[in-house]
N, C-alpha and C positions, 0 to 999 in steps of 0.2 A: 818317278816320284812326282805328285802332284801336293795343293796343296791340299785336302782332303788326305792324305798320309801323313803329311804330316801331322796338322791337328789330331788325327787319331793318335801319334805317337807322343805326341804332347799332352793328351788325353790319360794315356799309357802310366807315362814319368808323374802325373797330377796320384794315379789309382795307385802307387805304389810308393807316392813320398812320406811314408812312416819306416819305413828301409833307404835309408839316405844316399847310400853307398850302391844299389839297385836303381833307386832315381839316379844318383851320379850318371850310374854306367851308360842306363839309356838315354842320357841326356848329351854327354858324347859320344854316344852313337849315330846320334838326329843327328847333331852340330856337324860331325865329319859326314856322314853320308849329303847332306843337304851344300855342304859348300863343297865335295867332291862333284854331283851333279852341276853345279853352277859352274866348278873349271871346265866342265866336259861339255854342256850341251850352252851355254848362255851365248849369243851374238855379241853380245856386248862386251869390246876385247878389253876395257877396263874390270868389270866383273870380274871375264875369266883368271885375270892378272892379279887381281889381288885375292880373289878364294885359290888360286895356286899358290900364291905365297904362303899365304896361311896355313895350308895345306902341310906346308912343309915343316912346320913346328912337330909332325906326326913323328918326324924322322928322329925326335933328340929322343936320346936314348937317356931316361929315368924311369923312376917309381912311379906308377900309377895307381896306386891303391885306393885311396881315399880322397874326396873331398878336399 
């Protein structure tokens, strides 16, 4: 992931916000893949520390439906 992917995918979420709930989806899909890469590959052991934390909100088990 570079950032030229992502602007495409933020691009993506922009072509499809009259479907809320479709912009939602892709918009937590950017957000976790983008700060999953940053646990993964970033040097910077603060980074990886705090997009791992975050990361971990993935785990609580609720409703994800909507907005």
């Amino acid at each position: 992931m570079d950032v030229s992917d992502v602007q495409q995918r933020v691009q993506a979420i922009a072509d499809v916000v009259a479907d809320y709930e479709r912009a939602h989806g892709l918009e937590d899909d950017l957000f976790t893949e983008a700060i999953t890469e940053i646990a993964n590959i970033s040097t910077d052991p603060r980074a990886r520390a705090l997009a791992g934390a975050a990361l971990q909100s993935r785990e609580i088990d609720f409703q994800r439906l909507a907005a």
